[in-house]
Backbone as numpy.savetxt, mean C-alpha at the origin, in Angstrom:
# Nx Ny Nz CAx CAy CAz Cx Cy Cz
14.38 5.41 -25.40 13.04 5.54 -24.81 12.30 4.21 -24.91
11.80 3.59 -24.22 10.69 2.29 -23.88 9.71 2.44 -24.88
9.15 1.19 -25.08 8.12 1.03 -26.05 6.62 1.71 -25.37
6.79 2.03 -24.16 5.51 2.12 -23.37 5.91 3.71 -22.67
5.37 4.58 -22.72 5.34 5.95 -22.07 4.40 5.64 -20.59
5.16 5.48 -19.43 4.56 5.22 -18.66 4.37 6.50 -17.12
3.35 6.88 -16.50 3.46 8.00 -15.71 2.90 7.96 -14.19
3.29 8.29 -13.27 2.43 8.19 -11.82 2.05 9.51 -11.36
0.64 8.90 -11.26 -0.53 9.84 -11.33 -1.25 10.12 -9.59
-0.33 9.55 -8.84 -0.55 9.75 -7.52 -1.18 10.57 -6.75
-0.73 12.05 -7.20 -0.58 13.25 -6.53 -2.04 13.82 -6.20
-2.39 14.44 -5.24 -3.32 15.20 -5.15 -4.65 14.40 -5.59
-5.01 13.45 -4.73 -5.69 12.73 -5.22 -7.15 12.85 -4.37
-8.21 13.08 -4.51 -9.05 12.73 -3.48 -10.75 12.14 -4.27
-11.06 10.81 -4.19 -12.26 9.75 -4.21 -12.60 9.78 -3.33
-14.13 8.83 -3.33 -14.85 8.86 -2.99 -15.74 7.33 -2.59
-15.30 6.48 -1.32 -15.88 5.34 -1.44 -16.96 4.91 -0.50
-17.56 5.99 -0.81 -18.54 5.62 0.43 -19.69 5.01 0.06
-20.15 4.85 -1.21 -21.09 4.01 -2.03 -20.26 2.78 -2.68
-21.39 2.36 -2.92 -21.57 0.55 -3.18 -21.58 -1.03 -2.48
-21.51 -1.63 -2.82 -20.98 -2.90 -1.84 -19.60 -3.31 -1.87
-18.63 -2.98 -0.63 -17.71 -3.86 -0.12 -17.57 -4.83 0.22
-16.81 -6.06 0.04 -16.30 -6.79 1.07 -15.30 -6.77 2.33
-14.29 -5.65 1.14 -13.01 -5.58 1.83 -13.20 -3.94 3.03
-12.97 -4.52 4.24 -12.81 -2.80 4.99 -11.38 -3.14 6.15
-11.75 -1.95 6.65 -10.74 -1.58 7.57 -11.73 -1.78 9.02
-11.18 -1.89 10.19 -11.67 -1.94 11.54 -10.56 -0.56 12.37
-11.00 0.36 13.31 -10.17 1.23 13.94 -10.62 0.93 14.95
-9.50 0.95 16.12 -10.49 0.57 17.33 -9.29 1.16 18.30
-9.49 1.14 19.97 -8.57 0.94 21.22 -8.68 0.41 22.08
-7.76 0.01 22.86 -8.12 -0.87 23.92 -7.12 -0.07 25.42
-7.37 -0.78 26.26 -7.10 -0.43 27.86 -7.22 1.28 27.79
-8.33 1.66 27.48 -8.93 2.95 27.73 -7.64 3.70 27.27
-7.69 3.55 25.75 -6.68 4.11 24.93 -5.18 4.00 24.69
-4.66 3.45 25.48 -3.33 2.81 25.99 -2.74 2.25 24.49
-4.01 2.08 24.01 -3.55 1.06 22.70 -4.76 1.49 21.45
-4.07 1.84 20.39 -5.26 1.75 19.49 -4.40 0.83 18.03
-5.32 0.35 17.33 -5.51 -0.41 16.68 -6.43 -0.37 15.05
-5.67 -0.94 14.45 -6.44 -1.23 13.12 -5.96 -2.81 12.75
-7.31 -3.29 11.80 -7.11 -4.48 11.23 -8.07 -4.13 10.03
-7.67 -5.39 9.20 -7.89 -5.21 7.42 -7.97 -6.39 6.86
-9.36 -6.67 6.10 -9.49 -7.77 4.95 -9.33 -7.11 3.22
-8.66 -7.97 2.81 -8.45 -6.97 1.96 -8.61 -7.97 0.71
-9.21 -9.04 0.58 -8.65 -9.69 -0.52 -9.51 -9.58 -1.82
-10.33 -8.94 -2.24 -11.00 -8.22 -3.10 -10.33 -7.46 -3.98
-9.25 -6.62 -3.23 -8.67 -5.25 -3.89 -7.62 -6.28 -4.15
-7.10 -6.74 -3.72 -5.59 -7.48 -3.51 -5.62 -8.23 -5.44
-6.54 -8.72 -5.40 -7.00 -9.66 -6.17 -7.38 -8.88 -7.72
-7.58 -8.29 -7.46 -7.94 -7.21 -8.40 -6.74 -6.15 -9.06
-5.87 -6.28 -8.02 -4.53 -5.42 -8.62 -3.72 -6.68 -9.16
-4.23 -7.83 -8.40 -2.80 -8.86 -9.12 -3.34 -9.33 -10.33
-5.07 -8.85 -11.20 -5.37 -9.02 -12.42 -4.78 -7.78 -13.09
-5.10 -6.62 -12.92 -4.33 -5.22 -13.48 -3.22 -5.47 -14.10
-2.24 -6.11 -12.89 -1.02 -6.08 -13.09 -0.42 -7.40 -13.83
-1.17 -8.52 -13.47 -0.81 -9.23 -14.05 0.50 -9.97 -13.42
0.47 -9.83 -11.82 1.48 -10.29 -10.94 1.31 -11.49 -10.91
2.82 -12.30 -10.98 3.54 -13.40 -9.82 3.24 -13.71 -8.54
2.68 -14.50 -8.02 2.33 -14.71 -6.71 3.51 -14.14 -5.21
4.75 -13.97 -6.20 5.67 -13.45 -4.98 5.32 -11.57 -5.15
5.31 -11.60 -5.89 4.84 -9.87 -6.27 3.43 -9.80 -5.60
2.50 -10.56 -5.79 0.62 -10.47 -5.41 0.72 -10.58 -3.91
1.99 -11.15 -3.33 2.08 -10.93 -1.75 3.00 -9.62 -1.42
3.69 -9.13 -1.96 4.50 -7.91 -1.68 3.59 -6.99 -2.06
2.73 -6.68 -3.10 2.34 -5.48 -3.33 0.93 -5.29 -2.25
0.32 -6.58 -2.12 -0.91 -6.85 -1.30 -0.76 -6.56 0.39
0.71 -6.81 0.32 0.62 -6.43 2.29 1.39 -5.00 2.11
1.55 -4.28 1.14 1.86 -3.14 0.88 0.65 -1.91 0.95
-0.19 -2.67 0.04 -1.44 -1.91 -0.28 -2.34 -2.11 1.55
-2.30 -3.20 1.95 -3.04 -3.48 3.17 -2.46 -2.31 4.32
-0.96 -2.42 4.52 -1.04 -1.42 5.30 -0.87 0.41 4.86
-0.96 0.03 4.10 -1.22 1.77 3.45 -2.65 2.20 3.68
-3.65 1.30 3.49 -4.71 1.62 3.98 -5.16 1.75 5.21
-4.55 0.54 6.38 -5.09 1.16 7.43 -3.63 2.25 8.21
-2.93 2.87 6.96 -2.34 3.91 7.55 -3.01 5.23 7.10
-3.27 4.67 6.21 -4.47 6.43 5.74 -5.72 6.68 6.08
-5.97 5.21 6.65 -7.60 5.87 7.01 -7.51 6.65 8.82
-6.28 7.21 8.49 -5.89 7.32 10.25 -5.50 9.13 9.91
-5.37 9.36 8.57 -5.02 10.94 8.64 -6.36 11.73 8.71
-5.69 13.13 9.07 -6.68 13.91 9.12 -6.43 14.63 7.94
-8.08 15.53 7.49 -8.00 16.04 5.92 -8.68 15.82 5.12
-9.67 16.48 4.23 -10.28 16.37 3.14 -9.82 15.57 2.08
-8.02 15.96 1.61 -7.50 15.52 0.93 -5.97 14.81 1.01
-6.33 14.25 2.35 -4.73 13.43 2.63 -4.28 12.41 2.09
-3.08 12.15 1.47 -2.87 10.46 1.06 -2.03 10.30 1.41
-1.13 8.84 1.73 -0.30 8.74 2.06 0.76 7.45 1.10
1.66 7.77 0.67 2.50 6.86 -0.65 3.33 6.00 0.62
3.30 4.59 0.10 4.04 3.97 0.71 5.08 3.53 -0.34
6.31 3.36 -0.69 7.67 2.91 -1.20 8.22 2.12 -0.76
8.81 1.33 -1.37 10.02 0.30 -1.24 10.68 0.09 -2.15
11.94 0.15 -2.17 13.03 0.18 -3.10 14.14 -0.73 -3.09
13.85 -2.25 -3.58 15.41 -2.96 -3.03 15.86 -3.20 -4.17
17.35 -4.28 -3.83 18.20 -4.47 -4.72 17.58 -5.93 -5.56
16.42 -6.39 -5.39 15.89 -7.55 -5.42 15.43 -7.62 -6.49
15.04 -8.74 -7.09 14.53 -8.63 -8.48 13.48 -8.00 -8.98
12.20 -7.81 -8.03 11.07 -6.89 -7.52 11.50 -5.51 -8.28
12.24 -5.32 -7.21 12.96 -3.69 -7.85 12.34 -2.84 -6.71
10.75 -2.56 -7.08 9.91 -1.66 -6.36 8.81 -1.90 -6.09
8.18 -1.94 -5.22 6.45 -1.51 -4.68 6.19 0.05 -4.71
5.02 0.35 -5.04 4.57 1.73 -4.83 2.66 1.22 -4.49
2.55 1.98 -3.10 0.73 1.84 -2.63 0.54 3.39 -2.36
-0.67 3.56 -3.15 -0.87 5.11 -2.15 -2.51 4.57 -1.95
-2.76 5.43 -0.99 -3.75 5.33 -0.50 -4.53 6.63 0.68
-5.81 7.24 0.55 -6.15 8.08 0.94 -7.21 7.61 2.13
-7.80 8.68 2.92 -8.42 8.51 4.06 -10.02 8.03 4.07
-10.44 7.50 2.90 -11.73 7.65 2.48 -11.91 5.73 2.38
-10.38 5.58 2.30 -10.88 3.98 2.16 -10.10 3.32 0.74
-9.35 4.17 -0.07 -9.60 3.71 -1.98 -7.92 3.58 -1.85
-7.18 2.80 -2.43 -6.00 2.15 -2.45 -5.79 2.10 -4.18
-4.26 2.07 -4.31 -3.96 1.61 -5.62 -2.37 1.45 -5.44
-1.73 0.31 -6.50 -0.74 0.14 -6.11 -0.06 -0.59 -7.87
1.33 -0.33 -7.51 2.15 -1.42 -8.78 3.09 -2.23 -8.36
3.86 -2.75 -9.34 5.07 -3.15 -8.62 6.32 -3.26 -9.71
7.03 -2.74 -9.65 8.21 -2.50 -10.97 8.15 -4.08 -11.78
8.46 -4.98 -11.18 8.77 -5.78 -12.13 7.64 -6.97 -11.46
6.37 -7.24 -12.12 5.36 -7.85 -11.77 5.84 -9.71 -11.65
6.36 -9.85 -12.59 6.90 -11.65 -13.19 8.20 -12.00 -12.60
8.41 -12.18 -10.85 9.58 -12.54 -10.34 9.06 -14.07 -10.24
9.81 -15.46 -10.02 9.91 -15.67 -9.92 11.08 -16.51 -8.85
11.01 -17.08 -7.67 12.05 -17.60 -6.55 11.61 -18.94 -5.68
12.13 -19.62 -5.56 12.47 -20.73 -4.84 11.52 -19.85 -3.30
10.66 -21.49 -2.80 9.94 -21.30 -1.29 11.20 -20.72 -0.16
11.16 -19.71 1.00 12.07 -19.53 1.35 12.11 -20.53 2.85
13.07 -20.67 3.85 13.17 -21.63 4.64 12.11 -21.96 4.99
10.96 -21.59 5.54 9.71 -21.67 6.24 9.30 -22.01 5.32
9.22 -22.53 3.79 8.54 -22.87 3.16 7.27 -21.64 2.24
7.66 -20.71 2.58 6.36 -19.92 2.04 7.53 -18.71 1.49
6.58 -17.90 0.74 6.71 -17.00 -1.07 7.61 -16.42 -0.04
8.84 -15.92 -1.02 10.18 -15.43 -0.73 9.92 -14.19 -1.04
9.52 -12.97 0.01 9.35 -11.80 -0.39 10.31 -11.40 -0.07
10.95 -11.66 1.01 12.17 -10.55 1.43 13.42 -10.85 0.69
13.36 -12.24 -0.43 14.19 -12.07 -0.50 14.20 -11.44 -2.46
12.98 -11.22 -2.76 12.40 -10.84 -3.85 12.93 -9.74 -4.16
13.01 -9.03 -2.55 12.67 -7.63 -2.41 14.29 -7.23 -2.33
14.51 -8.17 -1.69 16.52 -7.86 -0.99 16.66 -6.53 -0.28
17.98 -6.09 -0.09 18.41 -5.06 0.75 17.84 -3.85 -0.46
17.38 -2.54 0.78 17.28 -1.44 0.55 16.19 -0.05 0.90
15.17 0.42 0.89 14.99 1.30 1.70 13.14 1.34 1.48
12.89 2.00 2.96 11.16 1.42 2.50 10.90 3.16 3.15
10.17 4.21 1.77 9.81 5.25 2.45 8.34 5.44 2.53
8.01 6.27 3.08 6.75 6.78 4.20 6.48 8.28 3.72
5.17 8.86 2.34 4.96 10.67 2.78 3.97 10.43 2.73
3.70 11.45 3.66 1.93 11.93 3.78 1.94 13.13 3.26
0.41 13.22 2.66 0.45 14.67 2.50 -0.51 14.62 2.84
-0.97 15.67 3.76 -2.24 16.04 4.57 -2.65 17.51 4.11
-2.07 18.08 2.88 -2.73 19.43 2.28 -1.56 20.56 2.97
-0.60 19.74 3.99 0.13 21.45 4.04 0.98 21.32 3.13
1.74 22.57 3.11 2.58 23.27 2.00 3.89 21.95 1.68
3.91 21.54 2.37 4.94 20.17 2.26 4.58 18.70 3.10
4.85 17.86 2.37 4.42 16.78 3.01 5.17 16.08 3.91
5.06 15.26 4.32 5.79 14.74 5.94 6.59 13.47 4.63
7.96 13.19 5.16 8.50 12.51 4.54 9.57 11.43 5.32
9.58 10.32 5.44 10.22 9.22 6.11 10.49 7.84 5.60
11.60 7.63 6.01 12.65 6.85 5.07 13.34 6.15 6.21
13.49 5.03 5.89 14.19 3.39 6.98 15.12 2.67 5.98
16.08 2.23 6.41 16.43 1.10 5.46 15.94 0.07 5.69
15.41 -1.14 5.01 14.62 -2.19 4.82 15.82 -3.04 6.08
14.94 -3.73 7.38 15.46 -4.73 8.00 15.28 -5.90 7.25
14.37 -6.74 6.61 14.22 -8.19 6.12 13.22 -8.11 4.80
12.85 -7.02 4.24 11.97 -6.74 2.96 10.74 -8.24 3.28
10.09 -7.86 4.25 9.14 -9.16 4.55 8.02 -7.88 4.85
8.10 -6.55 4.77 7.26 -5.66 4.87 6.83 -5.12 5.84
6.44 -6.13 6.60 5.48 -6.16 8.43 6.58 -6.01 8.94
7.83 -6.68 8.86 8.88 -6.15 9.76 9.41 -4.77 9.48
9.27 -4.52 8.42 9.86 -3.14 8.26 9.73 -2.40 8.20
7.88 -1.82 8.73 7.10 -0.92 8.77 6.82 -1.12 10.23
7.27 -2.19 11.07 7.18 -2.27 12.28 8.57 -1.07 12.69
9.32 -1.78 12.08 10.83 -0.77 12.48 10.72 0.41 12.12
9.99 0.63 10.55 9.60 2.36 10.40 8.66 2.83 11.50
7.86 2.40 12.32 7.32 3.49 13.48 7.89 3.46 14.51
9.08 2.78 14.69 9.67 2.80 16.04 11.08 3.93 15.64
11.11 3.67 14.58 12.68 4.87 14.46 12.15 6.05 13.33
10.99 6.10 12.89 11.01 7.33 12.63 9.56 7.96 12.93
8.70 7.71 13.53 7.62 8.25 14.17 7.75 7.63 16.11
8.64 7.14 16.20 8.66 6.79 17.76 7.99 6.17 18.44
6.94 4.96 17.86 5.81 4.27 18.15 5.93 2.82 18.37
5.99 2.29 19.24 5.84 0.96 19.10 4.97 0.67 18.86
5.16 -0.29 18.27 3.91 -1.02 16.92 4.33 -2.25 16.96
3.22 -3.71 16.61 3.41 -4.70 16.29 2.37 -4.71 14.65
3.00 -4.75 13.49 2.41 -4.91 12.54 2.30 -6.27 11.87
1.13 -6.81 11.52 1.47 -8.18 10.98 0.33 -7.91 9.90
1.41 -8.66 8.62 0.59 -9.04 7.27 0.46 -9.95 6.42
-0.56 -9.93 5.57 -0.44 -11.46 4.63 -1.16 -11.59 3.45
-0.91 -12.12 2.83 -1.62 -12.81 1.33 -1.13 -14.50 1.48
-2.42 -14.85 1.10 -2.53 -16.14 0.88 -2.97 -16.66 -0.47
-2.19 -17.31 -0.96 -2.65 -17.43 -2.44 -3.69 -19.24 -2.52
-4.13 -18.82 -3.66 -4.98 -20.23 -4.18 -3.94 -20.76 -5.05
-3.93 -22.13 -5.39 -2.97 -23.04 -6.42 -3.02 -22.48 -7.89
-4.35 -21.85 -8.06 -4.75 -21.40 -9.35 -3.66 -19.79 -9.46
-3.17 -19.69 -8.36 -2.22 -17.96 -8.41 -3.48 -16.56 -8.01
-4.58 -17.76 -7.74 -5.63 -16.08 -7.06 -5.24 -15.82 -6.08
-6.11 -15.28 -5.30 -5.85 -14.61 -3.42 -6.85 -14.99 -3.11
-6.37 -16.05 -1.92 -7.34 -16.11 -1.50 -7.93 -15.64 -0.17
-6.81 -15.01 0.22 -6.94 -14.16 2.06 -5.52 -13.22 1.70
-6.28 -11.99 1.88 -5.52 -10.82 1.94 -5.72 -10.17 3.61
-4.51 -9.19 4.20 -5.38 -8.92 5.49 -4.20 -8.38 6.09
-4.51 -7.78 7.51 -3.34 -7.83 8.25 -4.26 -6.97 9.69
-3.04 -6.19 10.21 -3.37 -5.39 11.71 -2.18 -4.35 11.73
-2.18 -3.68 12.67 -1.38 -2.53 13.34 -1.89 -2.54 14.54
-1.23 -2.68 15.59 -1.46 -2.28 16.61 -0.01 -1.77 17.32
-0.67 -0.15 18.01 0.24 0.81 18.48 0.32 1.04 20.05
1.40 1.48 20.69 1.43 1.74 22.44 1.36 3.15 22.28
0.55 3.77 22.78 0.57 5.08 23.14 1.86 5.59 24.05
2.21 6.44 24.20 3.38 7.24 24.99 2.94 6.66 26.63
1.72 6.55 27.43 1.51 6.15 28.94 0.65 4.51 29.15
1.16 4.30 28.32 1.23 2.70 28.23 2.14 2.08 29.79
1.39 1.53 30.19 2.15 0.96 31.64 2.81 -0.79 31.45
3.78 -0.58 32.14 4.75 -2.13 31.78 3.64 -3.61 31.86
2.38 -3.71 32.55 1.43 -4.24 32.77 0.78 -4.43 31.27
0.24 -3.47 31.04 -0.57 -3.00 29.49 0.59 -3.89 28.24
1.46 -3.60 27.97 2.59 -3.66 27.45 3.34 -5.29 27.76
3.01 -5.62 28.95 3.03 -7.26 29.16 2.41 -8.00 28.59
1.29 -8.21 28.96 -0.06 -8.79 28.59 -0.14 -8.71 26.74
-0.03 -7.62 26.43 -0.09 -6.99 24.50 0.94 -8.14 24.22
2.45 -8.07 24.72 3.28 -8.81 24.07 2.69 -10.49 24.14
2.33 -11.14 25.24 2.25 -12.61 25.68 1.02 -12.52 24.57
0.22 -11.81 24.27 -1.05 -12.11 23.13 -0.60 -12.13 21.66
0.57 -11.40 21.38 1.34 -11.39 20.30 2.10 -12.38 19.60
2.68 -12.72 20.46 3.55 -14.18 20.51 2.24 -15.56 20.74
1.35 -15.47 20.86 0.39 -16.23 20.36 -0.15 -16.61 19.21
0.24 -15.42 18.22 -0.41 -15.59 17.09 0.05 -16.47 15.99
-0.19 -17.03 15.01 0.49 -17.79 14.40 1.14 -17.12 13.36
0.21 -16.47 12.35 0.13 -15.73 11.22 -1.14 -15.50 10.92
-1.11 -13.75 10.17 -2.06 -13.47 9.95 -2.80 -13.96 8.82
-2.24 -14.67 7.97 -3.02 -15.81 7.18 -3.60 -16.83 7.34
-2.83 -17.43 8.12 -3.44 -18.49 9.21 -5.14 -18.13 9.28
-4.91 -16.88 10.45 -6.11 -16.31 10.98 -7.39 -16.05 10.12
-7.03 -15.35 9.01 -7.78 -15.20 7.83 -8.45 -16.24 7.16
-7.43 -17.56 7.14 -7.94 -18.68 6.71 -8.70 -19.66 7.33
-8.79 -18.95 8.48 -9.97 -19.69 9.90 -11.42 -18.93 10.02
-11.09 -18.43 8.72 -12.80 -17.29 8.56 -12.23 -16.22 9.58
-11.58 -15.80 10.25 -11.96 -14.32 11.33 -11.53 -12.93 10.78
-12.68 -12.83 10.95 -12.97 -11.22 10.50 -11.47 -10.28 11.12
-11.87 -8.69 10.34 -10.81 -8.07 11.27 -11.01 -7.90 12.81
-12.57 -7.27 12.83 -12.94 -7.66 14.10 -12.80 -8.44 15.17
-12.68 -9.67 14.95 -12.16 -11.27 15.37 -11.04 -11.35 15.55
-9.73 -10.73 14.89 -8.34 -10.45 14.88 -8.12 -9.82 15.81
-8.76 -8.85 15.78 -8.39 -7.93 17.35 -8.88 -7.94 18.78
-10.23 -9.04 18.57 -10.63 -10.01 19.38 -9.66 -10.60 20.01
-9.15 -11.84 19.48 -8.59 -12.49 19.48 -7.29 -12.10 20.19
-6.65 -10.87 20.06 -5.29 -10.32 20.70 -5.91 -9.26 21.85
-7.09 -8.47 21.98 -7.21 -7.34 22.59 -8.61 -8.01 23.36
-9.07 -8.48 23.27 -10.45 -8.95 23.23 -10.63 -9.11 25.34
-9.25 -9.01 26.11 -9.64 -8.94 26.84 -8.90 -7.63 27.47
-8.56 -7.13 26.62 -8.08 -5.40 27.18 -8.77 -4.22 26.76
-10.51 -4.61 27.38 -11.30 -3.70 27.09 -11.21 -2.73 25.59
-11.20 -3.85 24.39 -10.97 -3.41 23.35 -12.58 -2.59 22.97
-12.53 -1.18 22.01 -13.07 -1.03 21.30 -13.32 -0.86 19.72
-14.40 -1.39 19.44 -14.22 -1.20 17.62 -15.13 0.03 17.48
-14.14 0.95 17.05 -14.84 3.06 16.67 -15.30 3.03 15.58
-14.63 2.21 14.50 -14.76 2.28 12.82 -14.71 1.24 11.49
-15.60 1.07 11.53 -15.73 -0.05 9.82 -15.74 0.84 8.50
-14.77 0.61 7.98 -14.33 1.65 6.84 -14.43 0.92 5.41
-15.18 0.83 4.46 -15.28 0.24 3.57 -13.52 0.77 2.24
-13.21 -0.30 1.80 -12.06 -0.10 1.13 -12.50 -0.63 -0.34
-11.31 -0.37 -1.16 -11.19 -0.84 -2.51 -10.21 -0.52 -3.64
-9.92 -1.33 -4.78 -8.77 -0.81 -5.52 -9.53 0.27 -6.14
-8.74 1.34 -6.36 -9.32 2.77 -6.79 -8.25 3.50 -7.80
-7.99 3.46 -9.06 -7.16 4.57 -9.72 -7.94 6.00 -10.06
-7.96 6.89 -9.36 -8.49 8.26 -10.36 -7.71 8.95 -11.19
-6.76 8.75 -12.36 -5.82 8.68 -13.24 -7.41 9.44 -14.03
-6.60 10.19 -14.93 -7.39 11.40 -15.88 -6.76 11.86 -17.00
-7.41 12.04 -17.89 -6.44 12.62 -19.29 -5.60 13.93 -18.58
-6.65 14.86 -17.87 -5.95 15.83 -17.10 -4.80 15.52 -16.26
-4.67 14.42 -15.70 -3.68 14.41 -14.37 -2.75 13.53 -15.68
-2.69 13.28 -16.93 -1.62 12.44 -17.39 -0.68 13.56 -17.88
-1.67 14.36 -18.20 -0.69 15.54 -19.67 -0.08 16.72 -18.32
-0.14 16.29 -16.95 0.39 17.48 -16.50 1.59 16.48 -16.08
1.14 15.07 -16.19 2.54 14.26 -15.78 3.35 14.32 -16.64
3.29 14.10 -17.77 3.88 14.71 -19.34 4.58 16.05 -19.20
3.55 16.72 -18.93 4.04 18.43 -19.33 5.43 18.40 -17.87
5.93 17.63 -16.52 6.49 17.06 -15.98 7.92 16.79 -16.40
7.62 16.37 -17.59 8.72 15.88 -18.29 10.10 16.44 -18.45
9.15 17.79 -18.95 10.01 18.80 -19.27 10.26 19.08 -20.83
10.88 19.92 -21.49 10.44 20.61 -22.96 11.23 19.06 -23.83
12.59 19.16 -23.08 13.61 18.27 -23.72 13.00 17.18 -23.89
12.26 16.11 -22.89 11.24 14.61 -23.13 10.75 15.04 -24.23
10.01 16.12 -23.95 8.73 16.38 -25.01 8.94 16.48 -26.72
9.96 16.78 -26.61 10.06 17.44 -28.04 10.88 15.85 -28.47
11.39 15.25 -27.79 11.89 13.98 -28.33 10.38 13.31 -29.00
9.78 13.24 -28.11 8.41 12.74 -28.53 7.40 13.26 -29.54
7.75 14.44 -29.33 7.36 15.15 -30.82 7.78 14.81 -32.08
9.32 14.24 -32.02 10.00 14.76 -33.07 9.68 12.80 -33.70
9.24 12.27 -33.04 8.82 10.94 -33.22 7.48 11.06 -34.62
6.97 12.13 -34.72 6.27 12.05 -35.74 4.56 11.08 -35.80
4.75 10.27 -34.78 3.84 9.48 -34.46 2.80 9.62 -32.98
1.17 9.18 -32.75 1.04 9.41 -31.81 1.89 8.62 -30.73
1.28 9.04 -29.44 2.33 8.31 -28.20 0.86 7.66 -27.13
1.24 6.62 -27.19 0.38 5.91 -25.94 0.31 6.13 -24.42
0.24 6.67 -23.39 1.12 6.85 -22.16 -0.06 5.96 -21.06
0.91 4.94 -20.44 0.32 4.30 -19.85 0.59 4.82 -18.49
-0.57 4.26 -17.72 -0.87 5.06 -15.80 -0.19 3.58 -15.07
0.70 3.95 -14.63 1.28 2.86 -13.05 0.66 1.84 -12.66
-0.66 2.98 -12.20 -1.21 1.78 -10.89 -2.76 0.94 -11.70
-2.87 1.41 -13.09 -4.11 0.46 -13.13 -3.74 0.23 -14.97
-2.54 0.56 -15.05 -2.48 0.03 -16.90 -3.66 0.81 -17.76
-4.33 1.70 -17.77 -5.13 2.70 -18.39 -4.32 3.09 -19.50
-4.57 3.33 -20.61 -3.52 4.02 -21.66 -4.52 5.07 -22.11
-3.96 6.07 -22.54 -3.85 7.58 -23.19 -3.47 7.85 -24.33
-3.67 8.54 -25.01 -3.30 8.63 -26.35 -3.09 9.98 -26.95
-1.87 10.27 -27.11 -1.68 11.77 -27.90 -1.24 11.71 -28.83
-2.04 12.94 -29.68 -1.23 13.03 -31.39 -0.36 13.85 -31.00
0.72 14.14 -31.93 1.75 14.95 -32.13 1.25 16.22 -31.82
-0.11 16.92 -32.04 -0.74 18.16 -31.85 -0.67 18.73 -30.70
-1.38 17.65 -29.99 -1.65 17.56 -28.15 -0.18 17.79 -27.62
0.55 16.79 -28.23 2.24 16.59 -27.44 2.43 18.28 -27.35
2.19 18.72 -28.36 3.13 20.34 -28.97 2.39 21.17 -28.14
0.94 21.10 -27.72 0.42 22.16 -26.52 1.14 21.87 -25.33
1.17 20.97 -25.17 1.81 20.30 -23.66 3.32 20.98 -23.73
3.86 20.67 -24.98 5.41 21.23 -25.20 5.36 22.99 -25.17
4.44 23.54 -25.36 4.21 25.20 -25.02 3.82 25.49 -23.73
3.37 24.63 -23.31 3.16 25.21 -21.57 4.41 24.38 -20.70
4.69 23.59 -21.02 6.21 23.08 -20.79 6.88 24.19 -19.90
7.89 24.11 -18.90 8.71 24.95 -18.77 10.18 24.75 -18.84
């Protein structure tokens, strides 16, 4: 057993961010009288804030950051009181894993298995995520409150993220999509531009509509680039849609958010099952149990463990 009792507290989650001051939001918008709808995202507030939590590597603070970016403007797109949606990635890479969930209200949280990778600039000169990440599989559930959640799974084309969440809506939701993402770091290892877009073809998208989208696409440089030229998300989609009768529907305020609870830990525990438990019992000592996505620790005596070990099944 690890020196650290560690648990993900994901599930059934629903906050609340509709108070305070943001920097970081989301933009929802469409263009050619729906043909196309769209999201874009500044995000470097939250970004910045999980790579203190965590205590990430600048190749990790860009994998988990364009992870967390598009999880958000994929959840602020469900319907539901209490929808979230977990984004995964799983490679053979030194990384190991990303995990972002994120709900429809705006509030994100994220980890990353092994925070302290270190790798060589990759050809282009910039942070080697895909190859951090290496071969292996990037999944997709929503849960929107029915009895089972929607569940989808790709194998990773280039673990560079944007490509492979581009390829997850074309082969397992049927969508063409151009997704682009980014983190930009400061010399000091902060963030200093977090961000990205989604933009989708509706099913009666005409070869015209669909022309024009691509020749604006292939314009772009990078979405860091863009970020680092001051432009808003707004400005981003400007900038690509701005003459295909784009509209902006929604400014969605975002942020890093754990709602992790003594309650939601001891049912992750009681999870375990009798056999974990009673190992941990039989330890004689309390147990610390740390939360995933924001390093929070918990603390049970042997007492607590033994209720948890009676409702156990």
């Amino acid at each position: 057993m690890s020196d650290k009792i560690r648990v993900n507290t994901s599930a059934g989650e629903e906050v609340n961010a509709s108070t305070g001051t943001y920097h970081d939001y989301v933009v929802r918008a469409t263009a050619s009288n729906g043909l196309i709808r769209a999201f874009a995202c500044t995000t470097r507030n939250l970004v910045e804030e999980c790579r203190k939590t965590h205590n990430t590597f600048p190749i990790c603070t860009a994998a988990i950051g364009r992870l967390m970016s598009s999880a958000l403007m994929m959840g602020v797109d469900l319907k539901g009181a209490r929808s979230v949606i977990t984004l995964t990635v799983k490679g053979e890479g030194p990384i190991k894993g990303l995990t972002a969930t994120a709900d429809n209200l705006g509030n994100v949280k994220g980890f990353v298995s092994n925070p302290n990778v270190l790798l060589p600039p990759n050809e282009s000169g910039h942070l080697n995520v895909g190859g951090a990440i290496g071969q292996g599989k990037l999944s997709v559930i929503k849960d929107i409150g029915l009895r089972e959640p929607y569940i989808g799974s790709v194998d990773l084309q280039t673990g560079e993220i944007a490509e492979d969440l581009t390829y997850y809506f074309a082969v397992s939701e049927q969508i063409p999509s151009s997704v682009g993402l980014g983190v930009l770091m400061n010399k000091n290892n902060t963030v200093k531009q977090a961000g990205g877009f989604i933009i989708q073809l509706m099913p009666d998208a005409t070869e015209d509509v669909i022309s024009k989208l691509e020749a604006k696409l292939n314009g772009i440089k990078s979405v860091t680039s863009m970020l680092d030229e001051g432009m808003t998300p707004e400005e981003m989609l400007h900038f690509i849609l701005g003459d295909m009768d784009l509209e902006i529907n929604d400014h969605i305020p975002v942020q890093f958010h754990c709602n992790c609870s003594r309650d939601k830990v001891s049912k992750a525990l009681i999870s375990l099952g009798k056999k974990e438990l009673k190992q941990l019992i039989e330890d004689g000592k309390p147990q610390d149990v740390f939360c995933d996505y924001c390093e929070k620790h918990y603390s049970f005596s042997t007492a607590e463990l033994q209720k948890l070990y009676d409702n156990a099944k």
